[in-house]
C-alpha positions, -999 to 999 in steps of 0.1 A, spaced: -697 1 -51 -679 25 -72 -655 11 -95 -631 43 -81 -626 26 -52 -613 -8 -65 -589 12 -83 -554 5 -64 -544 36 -62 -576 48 -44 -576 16 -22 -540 26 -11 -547 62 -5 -577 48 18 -555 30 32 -524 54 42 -557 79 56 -569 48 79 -534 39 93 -530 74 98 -556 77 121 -549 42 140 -517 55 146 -528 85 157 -558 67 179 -527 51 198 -501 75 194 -476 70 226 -501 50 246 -479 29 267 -501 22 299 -478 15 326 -439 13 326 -447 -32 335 -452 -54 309 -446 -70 276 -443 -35 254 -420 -18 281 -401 -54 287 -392 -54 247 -384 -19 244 -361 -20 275 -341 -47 257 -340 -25 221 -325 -3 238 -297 -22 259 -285 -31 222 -289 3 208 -262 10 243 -241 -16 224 -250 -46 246 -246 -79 231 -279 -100 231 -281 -136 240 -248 -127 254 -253 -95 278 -290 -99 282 -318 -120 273 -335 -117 240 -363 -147 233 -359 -142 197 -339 -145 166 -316 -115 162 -334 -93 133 -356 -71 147 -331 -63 178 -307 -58 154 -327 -29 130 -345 -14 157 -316 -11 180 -299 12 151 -327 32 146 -326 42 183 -289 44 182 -293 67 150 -327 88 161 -323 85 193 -338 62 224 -377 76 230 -406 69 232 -415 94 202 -389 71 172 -404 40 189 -434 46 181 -424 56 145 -408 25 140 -439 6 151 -465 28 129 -438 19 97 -435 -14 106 -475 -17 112 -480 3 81 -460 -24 60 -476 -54 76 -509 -35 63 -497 -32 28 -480 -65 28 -518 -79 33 -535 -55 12 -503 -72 -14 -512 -105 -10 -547 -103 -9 -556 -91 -42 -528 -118 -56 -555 -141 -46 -591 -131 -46 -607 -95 -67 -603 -56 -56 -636 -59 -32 -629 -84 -5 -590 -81 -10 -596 -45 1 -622 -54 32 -601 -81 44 -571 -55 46 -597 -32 64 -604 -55 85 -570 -65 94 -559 -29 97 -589 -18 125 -583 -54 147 -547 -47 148 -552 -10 161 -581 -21 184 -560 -54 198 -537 -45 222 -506 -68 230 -498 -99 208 -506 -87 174 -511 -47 182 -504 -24 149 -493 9 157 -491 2 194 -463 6 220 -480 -23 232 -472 -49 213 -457 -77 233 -429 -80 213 -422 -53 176 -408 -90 165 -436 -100 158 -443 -71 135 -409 -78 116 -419 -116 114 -453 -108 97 -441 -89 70 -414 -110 63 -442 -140 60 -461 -115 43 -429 -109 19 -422 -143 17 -457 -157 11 -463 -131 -24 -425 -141 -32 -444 -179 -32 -475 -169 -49 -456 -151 -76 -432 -179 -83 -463 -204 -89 -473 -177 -113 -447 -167 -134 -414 -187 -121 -383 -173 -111 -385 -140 -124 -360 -112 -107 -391 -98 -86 -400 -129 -75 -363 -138 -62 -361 -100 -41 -391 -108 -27 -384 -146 -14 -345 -136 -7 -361 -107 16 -393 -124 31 -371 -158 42 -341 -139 51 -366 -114 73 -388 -147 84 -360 -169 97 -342 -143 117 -375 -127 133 -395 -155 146 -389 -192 151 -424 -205 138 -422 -183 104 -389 -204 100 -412 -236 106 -434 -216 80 -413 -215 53 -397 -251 54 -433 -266 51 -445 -242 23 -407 -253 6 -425 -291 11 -455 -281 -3 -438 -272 -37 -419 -299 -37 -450 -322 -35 -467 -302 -58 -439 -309 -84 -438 -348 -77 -476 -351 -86 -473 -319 -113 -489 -336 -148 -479 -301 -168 -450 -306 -193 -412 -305 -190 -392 -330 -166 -402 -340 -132 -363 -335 -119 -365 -298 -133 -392 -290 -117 -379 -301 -84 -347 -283 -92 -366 -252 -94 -383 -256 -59 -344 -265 -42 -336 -226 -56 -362 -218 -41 -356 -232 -13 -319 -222 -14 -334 -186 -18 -360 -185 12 -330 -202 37 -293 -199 25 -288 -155 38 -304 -165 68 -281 -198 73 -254 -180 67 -262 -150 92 -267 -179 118 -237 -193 110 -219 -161 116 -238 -157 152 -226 -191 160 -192 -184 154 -190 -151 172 -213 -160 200 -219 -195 205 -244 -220 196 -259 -228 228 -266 -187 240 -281 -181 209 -300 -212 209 -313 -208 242 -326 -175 232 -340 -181 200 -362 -213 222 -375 -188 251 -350 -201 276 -367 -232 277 -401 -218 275 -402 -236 242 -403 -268 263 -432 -259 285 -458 -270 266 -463 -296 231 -495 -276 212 -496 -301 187 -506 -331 214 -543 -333 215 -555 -326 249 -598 -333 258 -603 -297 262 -579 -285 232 -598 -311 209 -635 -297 219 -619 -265 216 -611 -278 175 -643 -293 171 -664 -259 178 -642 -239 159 -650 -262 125 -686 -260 140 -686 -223 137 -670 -224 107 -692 -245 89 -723 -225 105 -707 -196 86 -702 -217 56 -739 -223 58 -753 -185 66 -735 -178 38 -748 -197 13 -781 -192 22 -771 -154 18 -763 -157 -19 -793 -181 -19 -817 -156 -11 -800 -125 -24 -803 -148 -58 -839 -153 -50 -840 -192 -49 -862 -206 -21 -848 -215 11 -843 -254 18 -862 -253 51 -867 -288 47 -830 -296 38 -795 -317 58 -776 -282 49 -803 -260 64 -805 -280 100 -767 -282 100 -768 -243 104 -781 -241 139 -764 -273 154 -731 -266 142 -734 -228 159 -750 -246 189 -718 -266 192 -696 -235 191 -718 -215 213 -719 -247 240 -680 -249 243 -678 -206 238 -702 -209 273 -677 -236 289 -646 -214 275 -658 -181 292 -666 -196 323 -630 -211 328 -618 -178 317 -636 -157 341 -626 -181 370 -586 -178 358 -583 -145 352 -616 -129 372 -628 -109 345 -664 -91 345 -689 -111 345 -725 -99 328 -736 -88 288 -708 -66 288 -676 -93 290 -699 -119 270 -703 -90 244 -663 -85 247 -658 -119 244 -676 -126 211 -657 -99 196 -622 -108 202 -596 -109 181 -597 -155 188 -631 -158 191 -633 -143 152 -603 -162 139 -600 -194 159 -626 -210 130 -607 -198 102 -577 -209 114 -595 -246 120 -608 -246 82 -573 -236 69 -564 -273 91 -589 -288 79 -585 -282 45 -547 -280 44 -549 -320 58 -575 -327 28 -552 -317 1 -525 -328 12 -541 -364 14 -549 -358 -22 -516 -346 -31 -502 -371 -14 -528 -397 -29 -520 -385 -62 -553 -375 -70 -545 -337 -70 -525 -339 -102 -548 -318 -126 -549 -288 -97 -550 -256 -109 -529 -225 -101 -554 -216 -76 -554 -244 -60 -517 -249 -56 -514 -211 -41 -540 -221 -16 -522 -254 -5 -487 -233 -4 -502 -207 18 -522 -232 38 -490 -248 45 -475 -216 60 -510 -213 79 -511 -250 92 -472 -246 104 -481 -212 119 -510 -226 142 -489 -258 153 -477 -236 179 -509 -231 196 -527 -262 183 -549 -279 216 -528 -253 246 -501 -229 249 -481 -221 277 -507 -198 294 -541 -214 286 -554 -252 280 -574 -236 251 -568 -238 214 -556 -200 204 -550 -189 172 -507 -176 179 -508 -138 170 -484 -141 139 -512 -162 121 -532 -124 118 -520 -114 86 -517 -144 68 -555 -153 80 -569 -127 68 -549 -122 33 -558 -158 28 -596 -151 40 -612 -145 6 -598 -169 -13 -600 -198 16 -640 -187 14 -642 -191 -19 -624 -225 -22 -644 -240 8 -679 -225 -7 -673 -244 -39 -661 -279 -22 -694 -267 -6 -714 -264 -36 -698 -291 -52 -711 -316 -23 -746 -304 -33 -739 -312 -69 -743 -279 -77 -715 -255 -89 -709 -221 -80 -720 -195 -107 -704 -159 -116 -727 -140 -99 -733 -164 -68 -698 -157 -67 -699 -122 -65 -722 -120 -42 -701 -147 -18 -675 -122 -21 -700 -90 -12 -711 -109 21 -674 -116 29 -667 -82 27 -696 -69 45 -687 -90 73 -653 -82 75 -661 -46 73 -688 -53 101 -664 -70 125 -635 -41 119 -664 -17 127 -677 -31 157 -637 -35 168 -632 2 165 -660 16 183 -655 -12 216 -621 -1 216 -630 38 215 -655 24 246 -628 8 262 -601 38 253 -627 68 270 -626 48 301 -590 50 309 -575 83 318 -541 86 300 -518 109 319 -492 128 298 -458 121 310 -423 140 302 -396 115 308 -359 115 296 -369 92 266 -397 120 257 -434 124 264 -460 93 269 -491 84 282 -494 68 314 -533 51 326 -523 33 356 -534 53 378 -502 74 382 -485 45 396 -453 47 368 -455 85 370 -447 83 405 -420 58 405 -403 75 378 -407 106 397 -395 93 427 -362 72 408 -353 103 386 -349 122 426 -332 96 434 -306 81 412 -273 98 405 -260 103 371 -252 71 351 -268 53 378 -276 21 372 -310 3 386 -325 -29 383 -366 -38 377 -372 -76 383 -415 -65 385 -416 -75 349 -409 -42 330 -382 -18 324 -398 12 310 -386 33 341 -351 22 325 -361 31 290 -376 66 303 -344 73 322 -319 57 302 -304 41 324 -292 3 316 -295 -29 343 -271 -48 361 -290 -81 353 -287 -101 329 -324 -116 328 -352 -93 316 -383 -112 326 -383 -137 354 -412 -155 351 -424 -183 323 -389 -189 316 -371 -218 326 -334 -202 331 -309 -229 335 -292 -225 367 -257 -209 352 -284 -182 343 -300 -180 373 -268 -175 394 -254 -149 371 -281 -128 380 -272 -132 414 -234 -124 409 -238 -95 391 -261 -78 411 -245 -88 442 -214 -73 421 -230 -44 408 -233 -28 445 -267 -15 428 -288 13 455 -321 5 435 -344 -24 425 -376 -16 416 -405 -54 418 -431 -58 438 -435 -69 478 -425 -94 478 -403 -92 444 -418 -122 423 -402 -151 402 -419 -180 385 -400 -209 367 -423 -218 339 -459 -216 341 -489 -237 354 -496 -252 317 -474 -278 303 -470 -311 283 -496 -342 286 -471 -365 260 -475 -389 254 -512 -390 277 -547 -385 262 -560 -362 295 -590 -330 294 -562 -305 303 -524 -307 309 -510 -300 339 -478 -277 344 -444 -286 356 -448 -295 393 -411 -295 403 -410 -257 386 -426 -244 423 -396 -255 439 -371 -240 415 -358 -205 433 -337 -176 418 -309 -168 442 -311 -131 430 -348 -127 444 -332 -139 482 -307 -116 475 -329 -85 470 -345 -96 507 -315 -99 525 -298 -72 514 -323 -42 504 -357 -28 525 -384 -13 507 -379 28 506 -411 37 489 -446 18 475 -466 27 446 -499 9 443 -487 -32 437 -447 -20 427 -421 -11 452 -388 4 453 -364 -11 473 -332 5 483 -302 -10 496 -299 -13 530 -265 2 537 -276 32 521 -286 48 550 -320 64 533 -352 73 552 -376 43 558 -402 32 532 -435 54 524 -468 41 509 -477 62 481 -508 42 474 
């Protein structure tokens, strides 16, 4: 390649043109007015109206990211158009934030694929971790990852060069943006704090042990006093227990135990590390050949290619095959061909070698036989930390699948960490063989790397430009500004059909899982719950809903026929049982939400749009429903 385009500045001006035509590929792409993306936007903008959070609405997360975007809608204004500015800035900073952290930690070439490659799955992902997309489930999650991202060079530079004045902006900023964007970045940074400190306890360099661990308690003190202190402010203006509840999912948090080993979540482990080592393998029978040493046909390392890939491909096969059952996807070459390229199905191994290898160092560390480690070596065991810590959250299940997952805000860090976790695991590797990794083996390790990861954000792009020409998008000009619409016209016609009907400063409430008709309309809600199902609302929260809308004298509710509620979901907790799969929370089916019954008693349906209705109250006195669809 052309030493031009390892120079930074070239790399960033690639870069800024590639994020400018992912944002552009999903410029005001919204979909429907239901969902996660609409959901989170809704609830930006009741605090942008000056609504309190935790206390006035629900908001699952810590308080940052309402907080900043909130303003900016406040201070630009509530559209669609300054949304999805705020989510191209905030995607365009997660991608420098990688493209940061990975050339701390492996050279120009695969540092700049790996960012590449990040950059093109983010804009091809849709939901969970979607870069430059209305769609993400939550912009939190954007905030969170570059305040890892922040937090996690902050940490590399410190085992570097110490506490220099950089080195303190950026761990002040990345803990202070971690801890008050996502709960398991907080987890994050309070293991990668232990990993320094266990570092320094088995540290054989000179000066005094107690210094050393004096230096990791500033750092510490660095990553997690702001943010204590802005909890401690929220605790004394609104309460522990609202903010608490919020910041745990409103007991979503307690639906499920990820880090217990269920049968199927363990297979699920087992073929991820079988993939990975068949990767492992490939690759060094890349540089092998590309060196022009024979192949070991004959050898353990060769064979352990194709039954290692067999083992991932044999639980891949049992995976897709519960998947298509839950959630009826297509069957045929197609969805298998979608499947393989997913964003989990290319990271679930990595994430199971970070484990993997995080749990082997840290028996040495804790051994004491890692005391000669080199810088290297200790940035890799920090940043695995904040890796392992990550993934606990979606270790052997979540709360919507028995399968192992690798949890969206482990994107960045993966694939900042990619080249240098390759590099690591290819010499343990090598050094098993008894033979050491060479300069130019090396080299060309890191050219495979790259062409892979260029590869897999190629193939990304151009299934989700297949994917994107099959939708229509319909342009639609709302209150909040123009956006495009593909379901169909279904969220055209309701807002159509409210914007007739409401009054000014009308007030409506949409229990169907959205709040994009709100957003589009500007129009806030009497409720105080914005999503009514997976939740576990306690039943003070669950009767305030009721009271205030029963209050509100609201005409309009917009949900489905009839309007749906769900208290938790159907995966849950096996603790302290060994079982194949964990079974949900079977008193949660008999858990109601008075405000549901209320909607039925007291409204009739005025008007259907494909699945959503619009209910109208019944004293109203307007003409009877219509089926639109």
């Amino acid at each position: 390649m052309n030493a031009r385009w390892l120079n930074p500045r070239w790399q960033v001006l690639v870069l800024l043109a590639l994020t400018a035509f992912c944002a552009a590929l999903n410029w005001l792409k919204l979909g429907a007015f239901w969902g996660d993306g609409p959901r989170a936007w809704f609830e930006i903008y009741r605090a942008s109206l000056g609504e309190i959070p935790y206390r006035d609405f629900t908001w699952p997360y810590p308080p940052l990211t309402l907080a900043l975007l909130s303003s900016i809608l406040h201070i630009f204004g509530a559209t669609f158009p300054v949304a999805q500015i705020t989510v191209d800035l905030l995607s365009l900073g997660c991608v420098l934030g990688v493209w940061t952290l990975a050339r701390r930690l492996a050279p120009p070439l695969p540092a700049f694929a790996a960012t590449l490659a990040f950059t093109l799955v983010g804009a091809t992902n849709g939901g969970s971790f979607a870069l430059f997309s209305l769609l993400v489930y939550t912009p939190a999650i954007l905030v969170g990852g570059l305040g890892l991202l922040l937090a996690a060079i902050g940490l590399v530079d410190y085992i570097r060069t110490g506490l220099t004045f950089r080195t303190v902006v950026l761990l002040v900023s990345g803990g202070l943006v971690c801890c008050l964007s996502r709960p398991e970045c907080a987890a994050a940074i309070l293991l990668g704090i232990a990993c320094l400190a266990l570092i320094a306890l088995r540290s054989t360099s000179p000066g005094p042990r107690m210094a050393k661990l004096k230096s990791v308690a500033a750092v510490a003190a660095l990553l997690l006093g702001p943010s204590l202190c802005v909890y401690g402010f929220l605790i004394a203006w609104i309460g522990y227990r609202p903010l608490a509840e919020g910041i745990t999912g409103y007991g979503l948090a307690s639906l499920a135990c990820p880090w217990w080993p269920t049968g199927f979540g363990v297979l699920g482990a087992g073929a991820a590390l079988c993939a990975a080592l068949a990767v492992l393998g490939i690759l060094a029978l890349l540089v092998r050949i590309s060196s022009g040493k024979p192949i070991p046909w004959s050898g353990a390392g060769f064979w352990a290619i194709p039954l290692a890939a067999g083992g991932w491909l044999a639980y891949s096969a049992l995976f897709f095959r519960e998947l298509s059952e839950q959630q009826a996807i297509r069957q045929g070459p197609m969805a298998v061909a979608y499947f393989l390229i997913t964003t989990n199905t290319f990271l679930l191994p990595i994430m199971w070698l970070c484990i993997a290898m995080f749990v082997l160092e840290g028996l040495g560390y804790l051994g004491g036989k890692r005391a000669g480690h080199s810088q290297d070596e200790q940035m890799l065991f920090v940043l695995l930390g904040l890796v392992f810590a990550l993934s606990t959250r979606n270790l052997f299940n979540t709360v919507l699948s028995n399968a192992t997952t690798t949890t969206p805000m482990l994107y960045p860090m993966l694939f900042a960490v990619l080249p240098l976790l390759v590099r690591e695991a290819f010499g343990r590797w090598s050094g098993a063989a008894r033979s050491g990794i060479s300069s130019s083996d090396l080299q060309r390790l890191y050219v495979a790397v790259s062409v892979i990861l260029c590869l897999y954000g190629g193939i990304r792009l151009v299934g989700f430009g297949v994917k994107e020409a099959r939708k229509q998008y319909v342009r639609l000009n709302t209150g909040a500004g123009p956006v495009k619409l593909s379901d169909n016209g279904v969220s055209a016609e309701v807002y159509e059909f409210m914007q007739k009907s409401i009054e000014p400063g009308e007030t409506f409430a949409d229990v169907g899982y959205g709040g994009g008709v709100n957003f589009a309309l500007h129009r806030s809600t009497p409720l105080y719950t914005t999503q009514f199902t997976a939740f576990r609302p306690t039943a003070q929260h669950r009767e305030r809903d009721y009271s205030q809308l029963n209050s509100a004298r609201t005409r309009f509710v917009i949900g489905q026929d009839p309007p749906i509620a769900r208290y938790g979901t159907e995966f849950g907790c096996a603790f302290p049982r060994f079982v194949w799969k964990a079974n949900g929370c079977r008193q949660c089916d008999n858990v109601s939400f008075p405000v549901m019954q209320l909607i039925l008693d007291r409204y009739r349906i005025q008007a259907k749009f494909g699945d959503i209705a619009v209910y109208v109250n019944k004293s109203d006195g307007m003409p009877t429903a219509r089926s639109m669809h």
